[in-house]
N, C-alpha and C positions, 0 to 999 in steps of 0.2 A: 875045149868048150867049157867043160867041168869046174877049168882052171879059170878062166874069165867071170864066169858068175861067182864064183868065190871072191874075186876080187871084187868085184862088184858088190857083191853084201857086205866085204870085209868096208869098202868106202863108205858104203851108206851108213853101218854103222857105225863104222869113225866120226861121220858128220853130225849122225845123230847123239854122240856121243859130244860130240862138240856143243852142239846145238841144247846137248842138257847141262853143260859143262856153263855155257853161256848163260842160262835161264837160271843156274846152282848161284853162280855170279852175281846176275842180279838180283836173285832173290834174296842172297847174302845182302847185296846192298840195301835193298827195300827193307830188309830183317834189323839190318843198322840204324836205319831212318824211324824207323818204326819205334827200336827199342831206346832211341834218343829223345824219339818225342814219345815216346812212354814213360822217361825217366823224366824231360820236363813237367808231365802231366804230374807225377807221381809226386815230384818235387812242391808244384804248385797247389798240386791237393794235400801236401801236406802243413804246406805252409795256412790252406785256407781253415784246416782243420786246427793246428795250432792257432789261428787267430781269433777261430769260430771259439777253441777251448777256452782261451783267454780272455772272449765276450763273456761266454760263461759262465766261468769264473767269478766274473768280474760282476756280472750279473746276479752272479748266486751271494755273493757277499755285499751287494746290495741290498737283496733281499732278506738276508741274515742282519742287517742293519738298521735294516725297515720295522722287520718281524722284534727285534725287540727294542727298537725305539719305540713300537706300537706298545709293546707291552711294557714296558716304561708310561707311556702316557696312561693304559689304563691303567696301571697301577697309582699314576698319582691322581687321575680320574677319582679312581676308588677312596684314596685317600683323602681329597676334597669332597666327594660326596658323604665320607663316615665324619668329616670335620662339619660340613653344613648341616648335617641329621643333627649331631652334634650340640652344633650352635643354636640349630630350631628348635630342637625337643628340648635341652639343660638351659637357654641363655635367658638370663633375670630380665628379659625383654617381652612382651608379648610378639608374636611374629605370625603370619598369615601371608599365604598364598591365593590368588583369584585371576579367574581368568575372566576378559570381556564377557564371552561366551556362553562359559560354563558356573559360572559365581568360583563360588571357594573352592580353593583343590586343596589348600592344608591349615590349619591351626595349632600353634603350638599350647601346650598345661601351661603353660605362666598367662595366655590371651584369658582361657578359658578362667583360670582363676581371677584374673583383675577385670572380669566381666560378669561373674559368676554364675556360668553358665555352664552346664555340661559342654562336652564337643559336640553330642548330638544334638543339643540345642542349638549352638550358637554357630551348627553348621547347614539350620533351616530357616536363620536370618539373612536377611537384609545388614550391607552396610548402614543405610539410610535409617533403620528402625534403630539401632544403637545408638546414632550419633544422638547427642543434642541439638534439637532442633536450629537453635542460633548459629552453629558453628555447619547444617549444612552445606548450605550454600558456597561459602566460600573453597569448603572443600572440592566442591564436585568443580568449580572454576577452575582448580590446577588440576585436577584430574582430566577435564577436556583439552586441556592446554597438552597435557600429556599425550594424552589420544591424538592429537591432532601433529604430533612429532615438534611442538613448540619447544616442549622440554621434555627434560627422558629422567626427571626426580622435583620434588617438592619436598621441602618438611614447614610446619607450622605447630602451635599451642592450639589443640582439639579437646573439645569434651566430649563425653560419651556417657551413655546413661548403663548403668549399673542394673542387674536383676533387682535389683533392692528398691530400685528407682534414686539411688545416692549417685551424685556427679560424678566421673571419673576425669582427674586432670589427667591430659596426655603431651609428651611432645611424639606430632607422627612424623616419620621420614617415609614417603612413599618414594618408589625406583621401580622400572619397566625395564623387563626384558622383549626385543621385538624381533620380530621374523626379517626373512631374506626381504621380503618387499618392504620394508619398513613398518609393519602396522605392528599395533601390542599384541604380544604371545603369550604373557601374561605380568601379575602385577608383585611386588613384594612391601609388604607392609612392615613400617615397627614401630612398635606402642610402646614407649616409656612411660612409666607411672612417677607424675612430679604431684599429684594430689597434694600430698603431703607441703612440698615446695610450696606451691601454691596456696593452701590454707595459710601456712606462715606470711606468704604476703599481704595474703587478704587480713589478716591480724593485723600487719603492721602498718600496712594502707587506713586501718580503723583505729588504729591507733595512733596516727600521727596528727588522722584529721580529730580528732578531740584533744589530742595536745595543742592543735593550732588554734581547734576553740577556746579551750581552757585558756591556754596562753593572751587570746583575744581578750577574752572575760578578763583575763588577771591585770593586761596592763588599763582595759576599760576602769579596773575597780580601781587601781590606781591612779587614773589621772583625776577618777571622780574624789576621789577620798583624796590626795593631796592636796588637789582643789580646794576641796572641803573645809579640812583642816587650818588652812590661812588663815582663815576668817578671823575663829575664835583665835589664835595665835597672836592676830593683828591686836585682837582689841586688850587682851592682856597685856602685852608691849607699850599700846595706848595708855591705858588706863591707872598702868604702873608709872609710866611716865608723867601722868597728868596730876594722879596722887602727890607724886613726889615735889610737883611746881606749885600745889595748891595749899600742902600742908607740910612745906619743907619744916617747922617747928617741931612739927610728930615725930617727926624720927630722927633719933638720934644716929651716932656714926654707925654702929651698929647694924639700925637698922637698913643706914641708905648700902652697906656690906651686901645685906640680904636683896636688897629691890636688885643689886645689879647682878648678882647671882641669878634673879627672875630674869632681867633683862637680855643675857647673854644667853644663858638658856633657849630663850625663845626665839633669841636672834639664829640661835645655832639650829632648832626646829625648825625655823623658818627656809635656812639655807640648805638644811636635810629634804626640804619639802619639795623644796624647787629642783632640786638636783632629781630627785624621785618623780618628780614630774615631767623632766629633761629625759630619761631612762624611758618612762612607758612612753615618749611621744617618738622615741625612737623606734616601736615598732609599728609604730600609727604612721609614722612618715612617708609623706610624699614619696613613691620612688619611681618620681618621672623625671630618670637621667639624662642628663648635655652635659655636652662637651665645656668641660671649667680647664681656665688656667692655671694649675695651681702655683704659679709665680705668682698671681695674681693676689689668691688664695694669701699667702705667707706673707705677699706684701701688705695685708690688709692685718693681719697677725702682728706684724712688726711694730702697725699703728697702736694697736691695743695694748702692745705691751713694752712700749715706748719709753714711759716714766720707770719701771721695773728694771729696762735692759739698762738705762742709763746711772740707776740707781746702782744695780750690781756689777755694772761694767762688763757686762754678757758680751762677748764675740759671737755675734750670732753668723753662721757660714751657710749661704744657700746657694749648692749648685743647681746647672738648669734644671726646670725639673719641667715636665709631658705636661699636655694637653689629654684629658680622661676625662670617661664616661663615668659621671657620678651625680650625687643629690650634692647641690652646690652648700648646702646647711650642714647637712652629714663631714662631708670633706672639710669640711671648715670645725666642724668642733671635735677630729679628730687632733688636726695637725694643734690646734688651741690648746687642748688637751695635754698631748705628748712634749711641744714647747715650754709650757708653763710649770709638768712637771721636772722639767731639765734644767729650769732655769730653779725653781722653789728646793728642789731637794740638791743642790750642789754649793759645796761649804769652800771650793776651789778660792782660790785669791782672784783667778784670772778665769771664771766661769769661759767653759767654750760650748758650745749647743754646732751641729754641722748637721743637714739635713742634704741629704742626695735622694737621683732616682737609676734606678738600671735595671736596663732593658732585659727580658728574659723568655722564651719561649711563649710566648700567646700571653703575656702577661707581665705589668710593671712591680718591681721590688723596691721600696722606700724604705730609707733607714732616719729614723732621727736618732743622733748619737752625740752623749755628753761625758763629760768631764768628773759628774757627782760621785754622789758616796756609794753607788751601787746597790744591786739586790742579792740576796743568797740565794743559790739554787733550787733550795727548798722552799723559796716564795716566790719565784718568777711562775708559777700556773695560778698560784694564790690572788694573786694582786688582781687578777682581772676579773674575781668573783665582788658582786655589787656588795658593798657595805665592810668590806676588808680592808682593814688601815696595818701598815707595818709599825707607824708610830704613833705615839701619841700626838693629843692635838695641840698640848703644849709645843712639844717638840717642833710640827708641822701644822699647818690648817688644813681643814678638810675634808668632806665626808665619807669618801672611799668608792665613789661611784663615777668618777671621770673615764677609769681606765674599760670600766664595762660597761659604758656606754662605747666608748673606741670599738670594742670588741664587737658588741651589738650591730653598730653600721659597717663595718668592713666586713664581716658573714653576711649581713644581709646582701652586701652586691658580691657576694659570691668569690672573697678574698680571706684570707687568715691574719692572725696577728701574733707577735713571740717574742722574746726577751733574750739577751744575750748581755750579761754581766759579768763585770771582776770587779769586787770588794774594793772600795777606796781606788777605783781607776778608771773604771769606764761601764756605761748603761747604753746599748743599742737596742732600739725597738725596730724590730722589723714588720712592713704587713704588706700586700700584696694586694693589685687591683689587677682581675681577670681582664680580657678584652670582651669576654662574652659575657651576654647578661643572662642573670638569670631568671 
């Protein structure tokens, strides 16, 4: 019986033994499963932590990036703002700062000196009480224009009145800096001091209009006084002439020697007078410009000096020449002028005269050009001054004022005139007629 139950426990725990044998098994296995997906986890979280480090990283060298780009900007921050202190406080400019709002927030020692006003003064005014009254208005016009996001700067010529009460000439440049919504945040001003500048114009502005009187006056006194002078001229010429038919017995050879000594004389005052009187009427002239041909012009020139060209066998050469805005009398006693002296002072066998036109940026270039004896360079500025002869009148005829009269009318329409010589070969006058008037 002893022996039965023995066996019988020795079974059960064989089976039990089995039965833990079985559960050691799977728990191995589950131990497997477990430590497999313990090693996937293990692996996954490290992977996520290497990726997270690598954010990181990445992130922190970002910010390492940031942090001294940052500090780069303020540094050059700092260094624009020590260059604008700089430029406000040292620049030979006056400079001010003003807000809509608040009026002035800065003035630099150069405002306050060409104001002459402490800072503490001239930082318990008004814009408006500085300015010059005539020059407000127009100011505060771009200034609203400003305000109004029209424009974001203006500059103009400002006066301003002085502690002194003495004018201050200005050029201002005003500019706005504006906020996020666009309105003024505030204003930047600069005051150049052109006073100086300015005085000088106003000099020369007074000065030019008394040269133009004077000048008035002068050619007035001359056309009254050439005028004048014929008279008596006339009647000496007369009277010497009339002497001489009356009481040709009186005078021996001798004396009829001297009467014509009178007679040429006076002939030669007479022709000084008239030409002197041709000059002042030149700037008395009409200058109500049309359109002249001046083919037209030269062919009418040709007539006049018809018997001369055929006497000297003049080749006279006219290419096309424009249609120009000029005083049809002006135009005509230049080209007269310039002709007659091409043709008078050239000793050529086979005299040549050639007159062209070309065309030039906003404006016509004429050349009359000859064959004669030339100028020296040191008298080509000379010859255009009135009463300047290079020869004598044996030599040549004539009183020395053709070529400044030339001169007189081509300046007055707002053209120039010059000389281009070679000795014994060639004399080209050049002059120039703008398209614009002036």
């Amino acid at each position: 019986m002893s022996g039965i139950n023995y066996r019988a426990e020795l079974n059960d725990a064989l089976n039990t033994i089995q039965t833990l044998r079985d559960q050691l098994y799977c728990a191995q296995d589950e131990l497997k499963v477990t430590n497999s997906e313990l090693m996937q986890m293990t692996l996954e979280m490290d992977k996520r932590v290497a990726k997270r480090t690598e954010e990181l990283e990445e992130t922190n060298q970002q910010l390492k990036r940031e942090i001294e780009e940052r500090k780069q900007i303020e540094k050059k921050l700092l260094h624009n703002e020590e260059l604008f202190r700089k430029y406000f406080e040292l620049g030979q400019v006056g400079m001010a700062m003003t807000s809509v709002e608040k009026g002035w927030l800065k003035v630099n020692d150069y405002l306050c000196r060409m104001m002459g006003y402490s800072r503490e003064e001239l930082m318990q005014m008004t814009w408006a009480e500085m300015t010059y009254p005539d020059d407000l208005e127009p100011d505060l016009y771009q200034f609203n224009r400003m305000l109004k996001s029209e424009i974001d700067s203006y500059s103009m010529d400002k006066r301003f009145l002085r502690k002194n009460g003495e004018i201050l000439y200005t050029f201002l440049s005003v500019s706005c800096v504006r906020k996020e919504d666009g309105s003024v945040d505030y204003v930047i001003a600069h005051l150049q001091d052109i006073t100086d500048k300015m005085k000088i114009e106003i000099t020369l502005r007074e000065r030019t209009k008394d040269l133009e009187r004077s000048n008035k006056e002068l050619e007035q006194f001359a056309y009254v006084a050439s005028h004048d002078l014929q008279e008596p001229l006339r009647k000496i010429s007369s009277f010497t002439e009339l002497f001489v038919r009356r009481f040709p017995d009186l005078v021996d050879e001798k004396g009829r020697k001297y009467i014509s000594y009178i007679l040429d004389g006076a002939r030669r005052m007479q022709k000084l007078i008239q030409d002197l009187l041709l000059y002042s009427r030149v700037g008395r002239m009409n200058v109500d410009f049309q359109e002249v041909n001046l083919n037209e012009i030269i062919g009418k020139i040709k007539q006049d000096y018809s018997k001369l060209i055929a006497i000297k066998h003049v080749k006279l050469i006219v290419h096309s020449l424009p249609v120009v805005m000029v005083n049809p009398t002006g135009i005509y006693q230049v080209f007269q002028n310039l002709i007659g002296n091409a043709i008078k002072f050239n000793q050529s066998d086979r005299p040549q005269v050639i007159i062209s036109a070309k065309r030039e940026e906003e404006k016509w270039l004429f050349c009359v050009e000859d064959n004669g004896i030339g100028i020296e360079p040191e008298y080509q500025e000379r010859i255009f001054i009135i009463f300047q002869r290079l020869h004598t009148r044996e030599e040549y005829a004539g009183t020395g004022i053709g070529l400044s009269v030339c001169k007189k009318i081509i300046e007055q329409r707002g053209g120039r005139i010059w000389i281009e010589s070679e000795i014994g070969v060639e004399t080209k006058f050049f002059f120039t007629i703008p398209d614009y008037l002036i």
